[in-house]
N, C-alpha and C positions, 0 to 999 in steps of 0.2 A: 401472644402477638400484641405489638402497641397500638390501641386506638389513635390516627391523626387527627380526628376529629375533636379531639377531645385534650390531648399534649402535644407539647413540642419538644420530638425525640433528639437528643443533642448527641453524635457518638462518637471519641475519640478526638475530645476537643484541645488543639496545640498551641492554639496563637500565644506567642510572647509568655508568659510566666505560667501557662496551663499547662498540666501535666497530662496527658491524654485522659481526660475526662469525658466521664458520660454522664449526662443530666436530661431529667424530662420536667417537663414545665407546664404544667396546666394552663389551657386556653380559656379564655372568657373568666380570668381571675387576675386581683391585682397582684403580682409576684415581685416581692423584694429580694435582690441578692445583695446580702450583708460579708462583710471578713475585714481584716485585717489590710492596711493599707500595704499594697504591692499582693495582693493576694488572688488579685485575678478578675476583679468582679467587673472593671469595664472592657474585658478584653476578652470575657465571653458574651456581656451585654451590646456593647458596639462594634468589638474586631472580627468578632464570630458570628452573632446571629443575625443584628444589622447587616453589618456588609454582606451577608448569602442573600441575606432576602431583596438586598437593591443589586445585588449580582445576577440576579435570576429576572427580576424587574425589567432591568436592561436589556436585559438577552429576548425578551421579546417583541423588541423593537426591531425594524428591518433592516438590516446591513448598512443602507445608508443613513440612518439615523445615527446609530451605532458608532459612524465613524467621527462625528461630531463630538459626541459626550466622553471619546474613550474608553479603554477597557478597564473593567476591575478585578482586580487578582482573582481567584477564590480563596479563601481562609484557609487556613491547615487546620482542617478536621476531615474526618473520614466521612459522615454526613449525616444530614438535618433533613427531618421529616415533618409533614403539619406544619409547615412556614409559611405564611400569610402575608402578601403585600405587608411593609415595617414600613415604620414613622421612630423617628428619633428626634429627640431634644437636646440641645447643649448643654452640659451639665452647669454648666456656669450661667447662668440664666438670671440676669439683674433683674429684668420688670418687679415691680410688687404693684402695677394697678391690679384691681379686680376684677378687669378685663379684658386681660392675657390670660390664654386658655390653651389646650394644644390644640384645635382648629385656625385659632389664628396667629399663634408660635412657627406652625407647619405651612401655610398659608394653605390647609383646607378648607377652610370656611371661606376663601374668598370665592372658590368654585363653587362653592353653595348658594352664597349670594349670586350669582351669576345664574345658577340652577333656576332659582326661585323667580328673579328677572324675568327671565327668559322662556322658563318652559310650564310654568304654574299656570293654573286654572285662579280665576279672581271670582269671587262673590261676594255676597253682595251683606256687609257686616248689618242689613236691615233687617233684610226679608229671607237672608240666608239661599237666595237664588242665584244662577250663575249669572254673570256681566255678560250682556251680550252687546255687537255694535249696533250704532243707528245710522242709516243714513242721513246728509244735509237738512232733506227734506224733514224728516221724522225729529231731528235736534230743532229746526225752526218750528215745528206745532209745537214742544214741548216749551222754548222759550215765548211763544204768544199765549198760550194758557197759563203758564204761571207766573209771567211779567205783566200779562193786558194791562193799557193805561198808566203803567209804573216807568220811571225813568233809570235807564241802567246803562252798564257804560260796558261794555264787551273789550277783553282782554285777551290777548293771546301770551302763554306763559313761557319766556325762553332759559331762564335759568331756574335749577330746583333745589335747592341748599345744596349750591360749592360756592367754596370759595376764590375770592379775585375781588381785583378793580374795577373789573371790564368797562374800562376807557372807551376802546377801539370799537366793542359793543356799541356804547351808547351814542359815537359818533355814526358808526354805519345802521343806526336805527334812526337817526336823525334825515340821514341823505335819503335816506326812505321816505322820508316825508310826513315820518311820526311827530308828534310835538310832546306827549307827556307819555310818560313810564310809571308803572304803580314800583317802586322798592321796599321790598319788607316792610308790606301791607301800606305804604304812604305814597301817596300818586302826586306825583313831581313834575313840572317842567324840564323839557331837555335843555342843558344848558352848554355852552362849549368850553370842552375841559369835564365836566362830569364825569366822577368816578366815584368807587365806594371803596370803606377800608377791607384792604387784601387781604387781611388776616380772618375775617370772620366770614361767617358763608350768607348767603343771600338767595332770595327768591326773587324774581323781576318779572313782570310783564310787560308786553307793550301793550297802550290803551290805543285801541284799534277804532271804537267810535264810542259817542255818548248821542243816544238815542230818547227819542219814548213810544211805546209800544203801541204800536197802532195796525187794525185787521185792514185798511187804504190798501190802494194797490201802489201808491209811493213807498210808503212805510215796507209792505214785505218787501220789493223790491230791492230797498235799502239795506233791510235785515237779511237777506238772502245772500248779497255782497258782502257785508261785514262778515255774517257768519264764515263764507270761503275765504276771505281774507285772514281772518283770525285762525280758521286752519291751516292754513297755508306758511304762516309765522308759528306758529304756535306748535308744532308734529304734529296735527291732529287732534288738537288739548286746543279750548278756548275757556273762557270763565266771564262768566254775567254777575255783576254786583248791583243789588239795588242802591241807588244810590241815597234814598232815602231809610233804608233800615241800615244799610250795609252787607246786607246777606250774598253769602258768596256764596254762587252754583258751577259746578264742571261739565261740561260739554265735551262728550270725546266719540269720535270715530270706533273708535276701540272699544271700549269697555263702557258699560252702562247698567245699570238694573232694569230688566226688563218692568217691574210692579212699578217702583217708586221713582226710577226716573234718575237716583244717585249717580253719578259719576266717578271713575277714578282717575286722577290721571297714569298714564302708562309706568309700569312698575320699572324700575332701575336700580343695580345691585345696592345701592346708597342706601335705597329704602328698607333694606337688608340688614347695615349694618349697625351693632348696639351705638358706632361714636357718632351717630343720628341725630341732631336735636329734636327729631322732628317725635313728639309725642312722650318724651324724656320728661321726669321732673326737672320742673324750672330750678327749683330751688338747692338740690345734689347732681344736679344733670345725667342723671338717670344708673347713679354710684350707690345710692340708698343707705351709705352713710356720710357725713360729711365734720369738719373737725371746726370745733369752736373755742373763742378763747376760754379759759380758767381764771379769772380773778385771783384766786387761791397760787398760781402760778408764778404769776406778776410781782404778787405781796405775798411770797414763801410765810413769814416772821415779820406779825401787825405789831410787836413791840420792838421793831427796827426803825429807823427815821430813814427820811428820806435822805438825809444828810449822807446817813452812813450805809446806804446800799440799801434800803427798802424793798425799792421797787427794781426787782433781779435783771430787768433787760436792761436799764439805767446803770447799775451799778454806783459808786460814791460820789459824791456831787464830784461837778466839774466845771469848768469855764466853757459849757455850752449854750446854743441856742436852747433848748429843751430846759435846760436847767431856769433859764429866763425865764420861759413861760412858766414853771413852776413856781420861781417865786413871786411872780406878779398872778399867781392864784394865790401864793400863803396871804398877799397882802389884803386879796379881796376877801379869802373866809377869814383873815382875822387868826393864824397860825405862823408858826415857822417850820423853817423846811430841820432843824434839829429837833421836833416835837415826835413821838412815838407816832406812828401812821396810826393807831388804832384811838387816838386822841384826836386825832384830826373830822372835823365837820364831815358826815356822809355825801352834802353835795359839793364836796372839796373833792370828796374820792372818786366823784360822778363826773367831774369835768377832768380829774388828772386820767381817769380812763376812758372816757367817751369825747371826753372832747366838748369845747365850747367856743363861742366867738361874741365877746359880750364887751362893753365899756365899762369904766368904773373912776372915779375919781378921790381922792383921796388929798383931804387936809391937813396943810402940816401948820400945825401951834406955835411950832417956834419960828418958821419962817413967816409966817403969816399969809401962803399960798396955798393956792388948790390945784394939785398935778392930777393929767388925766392917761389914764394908763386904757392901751387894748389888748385884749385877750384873744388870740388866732390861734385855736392849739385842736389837732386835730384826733389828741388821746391815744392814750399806749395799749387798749387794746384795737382800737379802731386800726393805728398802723401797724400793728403785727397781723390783725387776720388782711390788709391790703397788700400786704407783702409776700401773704402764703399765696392769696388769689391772682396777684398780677406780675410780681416777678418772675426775670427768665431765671433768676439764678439759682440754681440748686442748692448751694450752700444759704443761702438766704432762705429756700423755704424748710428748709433744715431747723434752722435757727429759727425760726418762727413755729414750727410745731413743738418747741420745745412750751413753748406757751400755753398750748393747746389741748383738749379732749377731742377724740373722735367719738361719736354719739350717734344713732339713729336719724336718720331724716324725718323732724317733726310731721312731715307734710306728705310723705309717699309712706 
């Protein structure tokens, strides 16, 4: 008798080039089916056991659901036991980031993020206690004990790394009757027209008051205002900066540590996901390898000249700008661009690949003058890794990793 718990009984399988085949497949193991091309293998992989298991999927949705997605056949096999909710991949599958997985191939991991959002318990990364909320009152003691006498400006936070311009934002935060906005940590004047670039993501608050902490009954009274107001903008998230250290504290309705008083602000599936910057290495944005030029690359063959194709992304001289700036460096170290690269001065080699911007003038004997020549060159390995970094074009950063080593992240 076949255990289900344990395979997946296939019996009498016909789809397309199958011969009534019976196969069992062990569960909770990685299972490759290999053969010969036309042999069968994605047509008992996808025509047969996929499609039963999203045939069965369906069917237990309610009739009027049902009518919406359509019917799907069942497969020609006589029948499949131990079938499990199925997930499929396209076999054709281009990504090579290293952060394309089948959670987010499939798009189950965005229901995860959504999971975690929404239905998680928070604690507290201090004291390991659960976040619990505060009321108004209990947030105001907490900022007069540990502001008293200190000057601080209360923020209400309305964007949390996405991205946009948000224009229309910062005019209807204006008609508000706000005047400054902190963006990506810098506290700005509102200005009209004010926007940011769309493409990167941003955190904004609006600066709600600038105070000093005072136990008066003007002062609470003031702070008791602010505080509801800053809730109010804010979902129930406000933020106090000293204005003299800089130290930034959260304030939330929601979530708090009961001991220490930390705040979070409210969790959103973003904060979920790895294309995050928030907590990422600066420096590989959170890839853990990242690809550098090769000098060795550049200059394959040091007894080639530059004349005659040295330098591999150049190829043989030419009537270019590039080629200019190279020879108004041979003139400065005192070489020619026919000299072997491997003869040529080491800070010749340091400005032909990093780049320089320097003046220099230069005597001539028989004319009896002194020409002044500049140097703007911003080096060939400098514009191949700006090329891999900021171009949109594919083929272009194609062609620039040809240059390149991928190597560990010095810093993560």
């Amino acid at each position: 008798m076949a255990h289900f718990d344990e395979n997946i009984e296939v019996k009498g399988a016909r789809v397309h080039n199958l011969k009534n085949i019976d196969v069992s497949i062990p569960r909770e193991k990685l299972v490759v089916i290999t053969g010969l091309s036309g042999s069968g293998k994605s047509s008992l992989a996808f025509d047969t056991i996929y499609a039963e298991g999203q045939r069965r999927y369906i069917e237990t949705f309610s009739a009027y659901a049902r009518q919406f997605l359509g019917g799907l056949e069942r497969p020609d096999v006589d029948k499949i036991d131990g079938l499990s909710p199925v997930i499929a991949i396209e076999q054709k599958t281009t990504s090579k980031s290293p952060r394309s997985t089948v959670g987010t191939i499939t798009e189950i991991y965005d229901f995860l993020r959504l999971l975690y959002a929404r239905a998680s318990d928070a604690f507290s990364f201090n004291t390991g206690e659960r976040m619990v909320s505060y009321s108004d009152e209990q947030i105001k003691d907490l900022i007069l004990e540990s502001f008293m006498d200190k000057k601080v400006s209360i923020l209400a936070p309305v964007i949390r790394s996405r991205k946009g311009h948000y224009r229309e934002l910062f005019e209807q935060i204006a008609k508000q009757g706000f005047v400054k906005v902190r963006t990506d940590g810098e506290i700005r004047d509102l200005v009209k027209g004010m926007k940011l670039d769309r493409y990167k993501t941003h955190d904004i608050e609006i600066v709600i008051d600038r105070l000093k902490i005072h136990e008066n009954v003007d002062g609470d009274n003031r702070l008791s205002e602010t505080i509801n107001t800053a809730m109010y903008h804010g979902d129930n998230v406000l933020m106090v900066i000293d204005n003299d250290s800089g130290e930034v504290r959260y304030f939330s309705r929601n979530l708090m540590c009961p001991s220490s008083g930390i705040s979070y602000p409210n969790p959103e599936p973003n904060n979920f996901s790895f294309n995050s910057p928030k907590g990422a290495c600066k420096k590989c944005n959170g890839i853990g390898t990242l690809y550098q030029v090769n000098e060795n690359k550049i200059i394959p063959d040091w007894s080639l000249s530059i004349k005659n194709g040295g330098l591999a992304p150049q190829g043989p001289q030419k009537n270019s700008w590039i080629f200019k700036q190279l020879e108004l460096i041979a003139q400065k170290y005192d070489f020619k661009l026919s000299d072997p690269i491997k003869d040529i001065p080491r800070e010749a080699i340091g400005m032909i690949l990093y780049g320089g911007n320097e003046k220099f003038s230069v005597e001539s004997k028989t004319l009896g003058i002194t020409r002044d020549y500049k140097i703007d060159f911003e080096g060939i390995a400098n514009f191949i890794e700006s090329q891999y970094k900021h171009s949109d074009s594919t083929s272009i950063k194609r062609w620039a990793k040809e240059y390149m080593d991928r190597i560990p992240c010095p810093e993560c």
